[in-house]
C-alpha positions as CSV (number, residue, x, y, z in Angstrom):
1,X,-25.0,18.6,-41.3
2,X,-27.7,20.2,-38.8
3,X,-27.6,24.0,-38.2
4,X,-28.7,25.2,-34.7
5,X,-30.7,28.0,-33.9
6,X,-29.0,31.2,-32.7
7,X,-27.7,30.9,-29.1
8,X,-26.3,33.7,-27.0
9,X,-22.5,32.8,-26.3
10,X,-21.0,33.9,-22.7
11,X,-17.9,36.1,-23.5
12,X,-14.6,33.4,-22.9
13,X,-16.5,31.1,-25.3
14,X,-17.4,33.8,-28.1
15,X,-13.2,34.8,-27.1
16,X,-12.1,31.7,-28.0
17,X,-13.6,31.4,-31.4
18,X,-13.0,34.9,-32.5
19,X,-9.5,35.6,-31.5
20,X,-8.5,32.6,-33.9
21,X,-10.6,33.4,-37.3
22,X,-9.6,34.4,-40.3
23,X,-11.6,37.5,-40.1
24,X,-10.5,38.5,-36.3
25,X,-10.1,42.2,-35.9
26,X,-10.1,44.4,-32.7
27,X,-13.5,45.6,-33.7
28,X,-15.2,42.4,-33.1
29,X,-13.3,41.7,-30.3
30,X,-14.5,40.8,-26.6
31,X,-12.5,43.9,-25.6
32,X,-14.5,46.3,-28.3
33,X,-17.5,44.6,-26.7
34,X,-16.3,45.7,-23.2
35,X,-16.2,49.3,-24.9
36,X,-18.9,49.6,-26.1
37,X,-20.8,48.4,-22.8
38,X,-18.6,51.1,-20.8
39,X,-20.4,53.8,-23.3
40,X,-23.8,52.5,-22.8
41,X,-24.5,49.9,-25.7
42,X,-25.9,46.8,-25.3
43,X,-23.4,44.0,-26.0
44,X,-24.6,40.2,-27.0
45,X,-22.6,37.8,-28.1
46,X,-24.4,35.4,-30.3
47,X,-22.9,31.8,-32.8
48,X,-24.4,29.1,-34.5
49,X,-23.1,25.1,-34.2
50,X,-22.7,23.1,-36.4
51,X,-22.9,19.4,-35.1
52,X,-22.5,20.6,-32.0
53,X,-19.4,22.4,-32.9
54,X,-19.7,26.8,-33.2
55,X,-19.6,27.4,-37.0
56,X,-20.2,31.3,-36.9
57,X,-20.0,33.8,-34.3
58,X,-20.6,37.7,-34.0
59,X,-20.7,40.2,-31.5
60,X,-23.8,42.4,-31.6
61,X,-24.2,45.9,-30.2
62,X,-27.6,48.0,-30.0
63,X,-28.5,51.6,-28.7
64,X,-31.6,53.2,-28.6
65,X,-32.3,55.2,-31.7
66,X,-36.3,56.9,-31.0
67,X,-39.4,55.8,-29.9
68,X,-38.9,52.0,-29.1
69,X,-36.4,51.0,-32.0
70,X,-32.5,50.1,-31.3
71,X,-30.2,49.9,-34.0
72,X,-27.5,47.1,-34.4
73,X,-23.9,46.5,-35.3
74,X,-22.3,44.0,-35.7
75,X,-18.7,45.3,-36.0
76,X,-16.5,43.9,-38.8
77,X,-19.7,41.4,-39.5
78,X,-20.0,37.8,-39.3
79,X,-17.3,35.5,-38.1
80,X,-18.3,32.7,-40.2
81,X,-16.5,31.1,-43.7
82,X,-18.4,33.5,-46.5
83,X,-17.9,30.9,-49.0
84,X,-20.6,28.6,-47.1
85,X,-23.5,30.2,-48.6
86,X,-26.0,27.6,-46.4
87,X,-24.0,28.8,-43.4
88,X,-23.8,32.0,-44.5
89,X,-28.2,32.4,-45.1
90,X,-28.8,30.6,-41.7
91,X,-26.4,33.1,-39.7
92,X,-28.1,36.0,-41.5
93,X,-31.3,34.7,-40.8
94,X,-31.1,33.5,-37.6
95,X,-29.3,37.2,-36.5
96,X,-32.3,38.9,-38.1
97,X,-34.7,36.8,-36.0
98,X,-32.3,37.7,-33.2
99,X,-32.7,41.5,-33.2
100,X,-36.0,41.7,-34.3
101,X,-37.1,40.2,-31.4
102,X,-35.0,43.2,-29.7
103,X,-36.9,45.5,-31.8
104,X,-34.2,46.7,-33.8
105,X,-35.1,49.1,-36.5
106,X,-32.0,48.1,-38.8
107,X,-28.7,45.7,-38.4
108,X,-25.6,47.6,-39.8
109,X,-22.4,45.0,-40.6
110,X,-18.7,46.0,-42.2
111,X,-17.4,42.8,-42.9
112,X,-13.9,42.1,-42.5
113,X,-13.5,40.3,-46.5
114,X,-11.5,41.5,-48.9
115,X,-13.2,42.8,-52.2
116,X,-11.3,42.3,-55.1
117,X,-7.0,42.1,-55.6
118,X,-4.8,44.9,-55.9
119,X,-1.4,45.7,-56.3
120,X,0.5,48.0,-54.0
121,X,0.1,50.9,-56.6
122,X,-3.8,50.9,-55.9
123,X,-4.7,49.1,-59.4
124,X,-6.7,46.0,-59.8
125,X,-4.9,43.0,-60.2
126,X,-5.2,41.5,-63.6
127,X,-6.5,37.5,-62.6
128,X,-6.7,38.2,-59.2
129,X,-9.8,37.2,-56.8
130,X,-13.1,39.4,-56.4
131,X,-15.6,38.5,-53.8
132,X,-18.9,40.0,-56.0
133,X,-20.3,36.8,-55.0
134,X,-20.5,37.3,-51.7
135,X,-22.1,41.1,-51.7
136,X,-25.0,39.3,-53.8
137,X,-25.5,36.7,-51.4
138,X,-25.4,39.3,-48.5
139,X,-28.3,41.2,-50.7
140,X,-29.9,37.8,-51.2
141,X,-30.1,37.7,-47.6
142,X,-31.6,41.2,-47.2
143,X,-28.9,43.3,-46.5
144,X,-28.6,46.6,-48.9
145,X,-25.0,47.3,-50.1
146,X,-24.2,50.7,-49.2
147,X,-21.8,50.9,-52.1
148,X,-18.3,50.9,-52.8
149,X,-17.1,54.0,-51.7
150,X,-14.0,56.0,-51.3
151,X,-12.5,58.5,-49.1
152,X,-12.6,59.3,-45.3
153,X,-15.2,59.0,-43.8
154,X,-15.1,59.4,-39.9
155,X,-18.9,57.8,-39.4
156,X,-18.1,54.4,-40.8
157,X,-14.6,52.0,-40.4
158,X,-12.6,51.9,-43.4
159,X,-13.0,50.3,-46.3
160,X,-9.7,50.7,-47.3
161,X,-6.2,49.3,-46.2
162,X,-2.3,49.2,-46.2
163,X,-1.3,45.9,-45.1
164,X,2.3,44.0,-45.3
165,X,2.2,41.0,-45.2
166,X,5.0,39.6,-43.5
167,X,4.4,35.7,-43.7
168,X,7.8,33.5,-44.6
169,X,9.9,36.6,-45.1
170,X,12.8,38.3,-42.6
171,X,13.9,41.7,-42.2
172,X,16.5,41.6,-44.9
173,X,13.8,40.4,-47.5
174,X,11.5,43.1,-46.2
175,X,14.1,45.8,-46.0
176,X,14.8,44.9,-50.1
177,X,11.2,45.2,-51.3
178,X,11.1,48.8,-49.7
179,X,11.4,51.6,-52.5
180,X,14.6,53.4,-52.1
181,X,13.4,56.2,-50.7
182,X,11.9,54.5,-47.6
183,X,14.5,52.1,-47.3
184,X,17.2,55.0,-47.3
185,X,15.0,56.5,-44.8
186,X,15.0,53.5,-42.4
187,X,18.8,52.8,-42.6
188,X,19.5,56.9,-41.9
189,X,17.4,56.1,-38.6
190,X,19.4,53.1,-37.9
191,X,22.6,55.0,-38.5
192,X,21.7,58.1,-36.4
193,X,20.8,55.9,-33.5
194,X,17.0,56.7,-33.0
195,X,15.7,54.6,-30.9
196,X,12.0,53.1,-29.8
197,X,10.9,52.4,-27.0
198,X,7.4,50.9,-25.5
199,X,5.2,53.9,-23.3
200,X,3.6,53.0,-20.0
201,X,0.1,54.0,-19.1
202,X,1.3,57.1,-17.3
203,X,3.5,57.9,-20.0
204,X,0.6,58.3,-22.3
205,X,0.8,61.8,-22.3
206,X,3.4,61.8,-24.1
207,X,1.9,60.4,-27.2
208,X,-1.0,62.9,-26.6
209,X,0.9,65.8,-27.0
210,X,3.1,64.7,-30.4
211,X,-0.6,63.7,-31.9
212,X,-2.5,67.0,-30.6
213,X,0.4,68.9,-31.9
214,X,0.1,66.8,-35.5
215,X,-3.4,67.6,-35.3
216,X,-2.8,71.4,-34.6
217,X,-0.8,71.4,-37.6
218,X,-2.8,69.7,-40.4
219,X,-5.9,71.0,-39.2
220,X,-7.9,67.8,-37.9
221,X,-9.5,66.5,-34.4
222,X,-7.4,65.0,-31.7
223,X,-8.5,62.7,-29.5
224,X,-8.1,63.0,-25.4
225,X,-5.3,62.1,-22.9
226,X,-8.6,59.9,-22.0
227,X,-9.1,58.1,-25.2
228,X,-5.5,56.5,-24.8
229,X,-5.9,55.9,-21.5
230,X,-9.2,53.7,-22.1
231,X,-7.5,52.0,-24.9
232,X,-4.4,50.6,-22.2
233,X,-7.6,50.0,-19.6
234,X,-9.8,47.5,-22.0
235,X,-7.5,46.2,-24.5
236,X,-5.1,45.1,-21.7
237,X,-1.7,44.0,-23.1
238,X,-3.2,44.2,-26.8
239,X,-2.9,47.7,-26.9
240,X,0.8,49.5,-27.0
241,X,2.2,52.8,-27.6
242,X,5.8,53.4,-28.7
243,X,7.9,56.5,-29.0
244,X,10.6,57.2,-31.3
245,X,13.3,59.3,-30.2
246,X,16.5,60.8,-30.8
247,X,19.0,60.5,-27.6
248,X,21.6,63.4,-27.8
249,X,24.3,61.9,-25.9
250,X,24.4,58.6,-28.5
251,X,23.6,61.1,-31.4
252,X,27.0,63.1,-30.1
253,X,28.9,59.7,-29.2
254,X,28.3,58.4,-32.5
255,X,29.5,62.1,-34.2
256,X,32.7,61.8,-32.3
257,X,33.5,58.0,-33.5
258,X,32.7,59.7,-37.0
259,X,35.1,62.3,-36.5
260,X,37.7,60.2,-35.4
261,X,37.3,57.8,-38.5
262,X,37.7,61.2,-40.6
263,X,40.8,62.1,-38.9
264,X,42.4,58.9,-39.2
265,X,41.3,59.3,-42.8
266,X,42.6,62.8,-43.2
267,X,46.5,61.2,-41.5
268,X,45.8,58.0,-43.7
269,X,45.5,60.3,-47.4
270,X,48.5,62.6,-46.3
271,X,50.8,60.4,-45.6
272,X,50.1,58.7,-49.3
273,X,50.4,62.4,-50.8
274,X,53.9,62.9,-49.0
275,X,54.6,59.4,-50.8
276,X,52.9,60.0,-54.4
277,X,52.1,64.2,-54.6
278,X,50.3,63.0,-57.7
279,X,48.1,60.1,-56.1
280,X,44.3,60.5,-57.2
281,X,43.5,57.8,-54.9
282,X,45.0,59.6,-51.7
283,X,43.4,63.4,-53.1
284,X,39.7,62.1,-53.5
285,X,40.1,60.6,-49.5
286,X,41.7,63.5,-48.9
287,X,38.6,65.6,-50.4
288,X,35.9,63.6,-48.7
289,X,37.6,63.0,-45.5
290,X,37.3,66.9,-45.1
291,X,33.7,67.1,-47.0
292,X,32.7,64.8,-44.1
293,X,34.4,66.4,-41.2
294,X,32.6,70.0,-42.3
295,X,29.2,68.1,-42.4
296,X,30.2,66.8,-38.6
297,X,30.9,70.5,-37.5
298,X,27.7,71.2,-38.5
299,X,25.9,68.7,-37.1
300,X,27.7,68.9,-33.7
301,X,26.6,72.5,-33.3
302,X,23.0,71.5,-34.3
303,X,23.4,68.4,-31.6
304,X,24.6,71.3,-29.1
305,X,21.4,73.5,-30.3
306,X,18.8,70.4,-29.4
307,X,20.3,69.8,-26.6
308,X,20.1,73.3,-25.5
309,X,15.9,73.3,-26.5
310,X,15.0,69.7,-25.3
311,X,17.7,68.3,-23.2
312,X,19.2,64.3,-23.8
313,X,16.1,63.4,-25.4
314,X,14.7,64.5,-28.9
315,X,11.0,63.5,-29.5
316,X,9.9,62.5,-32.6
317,X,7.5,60.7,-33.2
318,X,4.4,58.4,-31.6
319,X,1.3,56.1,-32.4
320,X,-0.8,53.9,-30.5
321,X,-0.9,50.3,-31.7
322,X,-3.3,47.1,-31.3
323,X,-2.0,43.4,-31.1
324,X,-4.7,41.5,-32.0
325,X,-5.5,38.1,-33.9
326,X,-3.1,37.4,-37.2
327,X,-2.4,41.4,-36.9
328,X,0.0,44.2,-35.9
329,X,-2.4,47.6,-36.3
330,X,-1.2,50.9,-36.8
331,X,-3.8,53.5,-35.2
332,X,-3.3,57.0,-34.1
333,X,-0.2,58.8,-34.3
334,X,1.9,62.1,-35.1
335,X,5.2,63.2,-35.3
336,X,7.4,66.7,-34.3
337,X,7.6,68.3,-37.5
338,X,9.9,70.6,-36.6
339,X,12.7,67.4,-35.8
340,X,11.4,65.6,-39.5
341,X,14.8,65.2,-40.9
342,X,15.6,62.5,-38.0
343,X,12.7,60.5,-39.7
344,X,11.1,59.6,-36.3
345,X,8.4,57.8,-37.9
346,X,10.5,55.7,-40.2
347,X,12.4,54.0,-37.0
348,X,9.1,53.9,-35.6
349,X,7.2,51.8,-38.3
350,X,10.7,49.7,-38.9
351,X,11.0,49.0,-35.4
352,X,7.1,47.7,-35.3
353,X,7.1,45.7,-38.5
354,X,10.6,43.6,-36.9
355,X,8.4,43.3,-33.7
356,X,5.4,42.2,-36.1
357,X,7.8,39.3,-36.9
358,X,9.2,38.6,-34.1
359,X,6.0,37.9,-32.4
360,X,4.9,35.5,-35.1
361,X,2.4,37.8,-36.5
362,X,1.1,37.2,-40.1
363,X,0.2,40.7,-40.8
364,X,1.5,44.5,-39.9
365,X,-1.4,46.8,-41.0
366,X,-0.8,50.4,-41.7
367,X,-4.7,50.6,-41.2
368,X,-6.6,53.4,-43.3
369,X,-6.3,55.0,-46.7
370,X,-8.8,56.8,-48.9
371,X,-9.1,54.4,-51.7
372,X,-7.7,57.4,-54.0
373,X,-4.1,56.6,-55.4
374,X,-3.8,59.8,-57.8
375,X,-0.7,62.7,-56.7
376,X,-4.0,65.4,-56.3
377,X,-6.4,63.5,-54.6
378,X,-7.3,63.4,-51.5
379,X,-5.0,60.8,-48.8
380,X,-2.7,60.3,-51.9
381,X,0.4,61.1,-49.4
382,X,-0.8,58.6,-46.6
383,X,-1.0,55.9,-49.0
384,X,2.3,57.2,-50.9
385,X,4.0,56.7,-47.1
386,X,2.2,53.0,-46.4
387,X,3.3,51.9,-50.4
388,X,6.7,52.8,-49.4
389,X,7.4,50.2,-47.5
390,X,5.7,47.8,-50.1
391,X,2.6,47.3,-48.3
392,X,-0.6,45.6,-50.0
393,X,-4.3,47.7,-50.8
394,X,-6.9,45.6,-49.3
395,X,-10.0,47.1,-50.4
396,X,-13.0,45.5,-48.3
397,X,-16.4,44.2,-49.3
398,X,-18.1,47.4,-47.6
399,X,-21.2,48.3,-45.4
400,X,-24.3,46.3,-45.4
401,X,-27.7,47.5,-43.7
402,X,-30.5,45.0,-43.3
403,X,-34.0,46.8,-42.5
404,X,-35.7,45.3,-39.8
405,X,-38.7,47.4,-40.1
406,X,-38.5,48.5,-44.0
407,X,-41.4,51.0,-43.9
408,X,-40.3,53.2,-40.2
409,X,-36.8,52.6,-41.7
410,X,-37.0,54.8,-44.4
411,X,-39.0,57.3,-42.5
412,X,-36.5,57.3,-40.1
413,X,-34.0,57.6,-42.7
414,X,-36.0,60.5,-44.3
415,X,-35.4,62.4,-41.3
416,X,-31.9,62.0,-40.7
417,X,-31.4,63.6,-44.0
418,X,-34.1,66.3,-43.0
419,X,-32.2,66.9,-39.8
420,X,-28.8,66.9,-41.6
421,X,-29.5,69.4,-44.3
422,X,-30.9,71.7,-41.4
423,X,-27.7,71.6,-39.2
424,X,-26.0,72.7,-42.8
C-alpha cells in the first residue's frame, strides 16, 4: 500500500478526520487550532494517505523560541492507528521533515494512548494491556520519552485520568456501581430538589465567581471572566457550563408535603394507640413521625435563613465542560463551601453523566488526577471524588520530544535550566 508524502490539510478536511478517531480530543481539535492562532501560534494542519485515502492526521503549532528556531506541538500527538508501526515511522518521519523545514528546534507530542490497564482503585490490572511497544517505537523514531511521571504539573496536559465509561449501560446500572457514599449523595440531591441548569455566555460570570471563590479558598490560580468567555467564542456549541442550584421555594414546597406526610403519620399511629395502648408497631411510627417533624422544623428555619442571605436561589456549585469526539469533559469548576451539605456538585456531575448518555456519548471524563492513589499524597481526594462514582484510571503513554537540532537543543535546554534556577 503506497504512503504519500506529508501534505498540508485545509481545516474542514483535517475536521472531518479528527472529530471521528479514536484518539479525538479537544486539544487536537480545529477549535484548539483556532486558539492557538488567536494567541499568536502558528497553526498547520498536516495528514498522510494512504491510497489516496488520509491514514494519519495532526494538527501542528509553532512559536518562536530565540534566534531563528520555533518550537512545535503537536497537541495530544498523532491521529493515526499506533499499532501500524510502517504508518506510524512514515508519519513521524515525514512530520520531522515537515518542521525542520520550518526550522523548528524540537517537536513536543502528548499522545492521546493509553499506557497500561488499571482498576478504579489506581492499581495495575493483573493481564491487562500495556502499550511499552509503542513508547519504543516512538524512541525508534527519535522522540525522547520524557518519563512516566506523576503529579500536577501545570506546564504539560495530564497524563493521568478519571474516565466512566458509559457504553451499553443506563442510569440505573450506573447509579449501582457508585460506592455508597456517592450514590447516597446523588439521591440526597435528587430528593432535595437541586436542580441544573445550562449558563449562557452572559451568564458566565456566574461560574467565575463560584471557581475564583474555590480558588480563594484552597489557595490556587483562577482563571478570568475572559478565559470562559473565549472558551463559548471558539469551541461554539462544544463548550457548556452548568450550574447547580438549590431553589428555596421547591426546597420549602417539598418540606411542607413532608410535613404533611408526618402529620398524617402522627393521626395514622394515634389512632392505632387509642385501639392497642400496647401496639409497638403504632409507638415506633409514632417516635419517627415526631423524630422527622423536629428535623423539618429545623430545616424550615434554615430554608427561612437562606432565603434571607440569597433570596429563591441557592448557588452551589459550577464547572465548564467540553463536548467533543467519543467524550463528555469535565474542566474547571468550584463549589460554595459554605452551602456543601446540599452536595451541589454531586447533582452537578449526576446530571452531566445522564446527559453524557443521552447524547450518545461513549465516554464522561472527570479529566485530571495526579497519578498518586495513597490517603497522604498529594490529589488523593480528587481522585477519591472521581473513583466514587466508579470511574476508570487511564494513565497515558506520556510526553515525547524529538530534537530537530540535537546540538542547539541541549544548549538551549542548558539554559532554560540556567534561567530557572536563577528565577529561584
Amino acid at each position: 500500500m503506497a504512503l504519500s508524502k506529508i501534505t498540508e490539510l485545509s481545516e474542514s478536511e483535517y475536521d472531518a478526520f479528527a472529530s471521528k478517531h479514536t484518539y479525538a480530543n479537544f486539544l487536537n481539535s480545529i477549535y484548539s487550532g483556532r486558539k492557538f492562532a488567536k494567541r499568536g501560534w502558528n497553526v498547520y494542519y498536516v495528514g498522510i494517505y494512504r491510497d489516496e485515502e488520509l491514514a494519519a492526521a495532526a494538527l501542528l503549532v509553532s512559536v518562536k523560541l530565540h534566534g531563528s528556531y520555533q518550537y512545535f506541538y503537536a497537541p495530544r500527538g498523532f491521529l493515526l492507528d499506533y499499532e501500524d508501526r510502517e504508518l506510524l515511522q512514515d508519519m513521524c518521519m515525514e512530520v520531522r521533515r515537515f518542521v525542520k523545514n520550518r526550522n523548528a528546534l524540537y517537536l513536543k507530542i502528548d499522545p492521546y494512548v493509553p499506557y497500561q490497564q488499571h482498576d478504579p482503585d489506581g492499581k495495575v490490572s493483573e493481564g491487562g494491556f500495556c502499550n511499552q511497544r509503542i513508547v519504543e517505537q516512538l524512541q525508534s523514531c527519535g522522540f525522547e520519552h520524557q518519563g512516566f511521571t506523576v503529579g500536577y504539573d501545570m506546564s504539560n496536559q495530564c497524563r493521568w485520568m478519571s474516565v466512566l465509561d458509559v457504553r451499553g449501560k443506563n442510569e440505573e446500572q450506573l447509579l449501582k456501581e457508585m460506592n455508597a457514599q456517592t450514590r447516597q449523595n446523588v439521591k440526597n440531591t435528587i430528593k432535595n430538589g437541586i436542580k441544573v441548569r445550562e449558563l449562557a455566555y452572559d451568564e458566565l460570570d456566574i461560574l467565575y465567581d463560584i471557581v475564583n471563590r474555590t480558588g480563594e479558598r484552597r489557595g490556587f490560580e483562577y482563571l478570568p471572566l475572559s478565559y470562559y468567555q473565549q472558551e463559548y467564542e471558539i469551541f461554539g456549541d462544544h463548550a457548556k457550563a452548568y450550574f447547580s442550584y438549590l431553589d428555596l421555594d421547591d426546597y420549602k414546597k417539598r418540606i411542607e408535603e413532608e410535613w404533611e406526610k408526618e402529620e398524617r403519620n402522627i393521626e395514622i399511629a394515634q389512632e392505632g394507640l387509642r385501639e392497642n395502648p400496647h401496639s409497638k408497631n403504632s409507638t415506633n411510627r409514632l417516635k419517627s413521625a415526631q423524630s422527622h417533624m423536629e428535623a423539618l422544623k429545623k430545616r424550615k428555619l434554615e430554608a427561612q435563613q437562606l432565603y434571607e442571605e440569597c433570596g429563591s436561589i441557592v448557588p452551589l456549585a459550577a464547572a465548564l465542560f467540553l463536548f467533543y469526539g467519543k467524550e463528555v469533559i469535565y474542566l474547571t469548576s468550584g463549589s460554595n463551601d459554605q452551602y456543601k451539605k446540599f452536595k451541589g456538585p454531586y447533582a452537578l456531575q449526576w446530571e452531566l453523566i445522564k446527559m453524557t448518555l443521552q447524547k450518545g456519548y461513549d465516554f464522561y471524563n472527570f479529566y485530571g488526577i495526579s497519578g498518586l492513589f495513597e490517603k497522604d499524597e498529594d490529589g488523593y481526594g480528587v481522585f477519591d471524588f472521581k473513583r466514587g462514582f466508579r470511574a476508570d484510571v487511564i494513565e497515558l503513554l506520556g510526553d515525547f520530544i524529538m530534537p530537530i537540532h540535537p546540538f542547539a537543543y541541549r544548549n538551549y535546554m542548558r539554559l532554560q535550566k540556567i534561567k530557572n534556577r536563577l528565577k529561584k
